[in-house]
Phi, psi and omega in degrees: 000132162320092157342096195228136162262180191191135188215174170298343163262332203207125176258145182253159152215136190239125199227128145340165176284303177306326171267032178255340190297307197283297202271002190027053164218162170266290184225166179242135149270084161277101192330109185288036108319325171292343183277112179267328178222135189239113175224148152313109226220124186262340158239083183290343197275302166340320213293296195300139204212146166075198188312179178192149168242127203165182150222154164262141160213100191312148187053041177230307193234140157188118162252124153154233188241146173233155182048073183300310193240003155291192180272301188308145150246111190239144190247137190223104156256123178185137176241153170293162203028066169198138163241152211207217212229085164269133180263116153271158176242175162230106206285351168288303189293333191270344197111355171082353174272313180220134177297340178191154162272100193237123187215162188247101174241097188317336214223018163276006138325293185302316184298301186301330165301314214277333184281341191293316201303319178285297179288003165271338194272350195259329190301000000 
């Protein structure tokens, strides 16, 4: 499971070796300047839509990239029954890649707290 820090600049997300096969990174960096909304998700796995490079093994798993041939572009690590963490971006501020963060982190409440917490301290 992916692994996300949270610093006063940057969210880290550091992904395993099976999801570094699928998702082709070792890690993400994100400016919380690039975060327009950080919210806690009790089912992350629902989120992902459209083409994908990646794998799926329905209702269980999705790693990789979503919304291939769309506007969204979502980076997914998420497994069934674990909850997690979705990131909207403003995808310029971000690296240009991806409109959204969808990940399965038992500790995305916190996370998403810790990130709202940073940007109202920037506001």
């Amino acid at each position: 499971m992916a692994s996300v820090t949270v610093t006063d600049d940057i969210i880290t997300v550091q992904f395993t070796g099976w999801e570094r096969l699928w998702i082709g990174r070792e890690r993400l960096a994100i400016p919380i300047a690039a975060v327009r909304h950080a919210s806690a998700v009790a089912q992350p796995l629902r989120l992902a839509y459209g083409g994908r490079r990646g794998i799926a093994v329905s209702g269980f798993l999705k790693i990789g990239v979503w919304g291939l041939f769309g506007r969204t572009r979502q980076l997914v690590a998420a497994r069934r029954g674990e909850p997690g963490l979705h990131l909207l971006l403003n995808r310029e501020y971000a690296g240009g890649d991806f409109d959204e963060v969808v990940l399965s982190d038992p500790a995305g409440h916190k996370i998403a707290h810790a990130i709202t917490r940073v940007m109202a301290a920037r506001a």
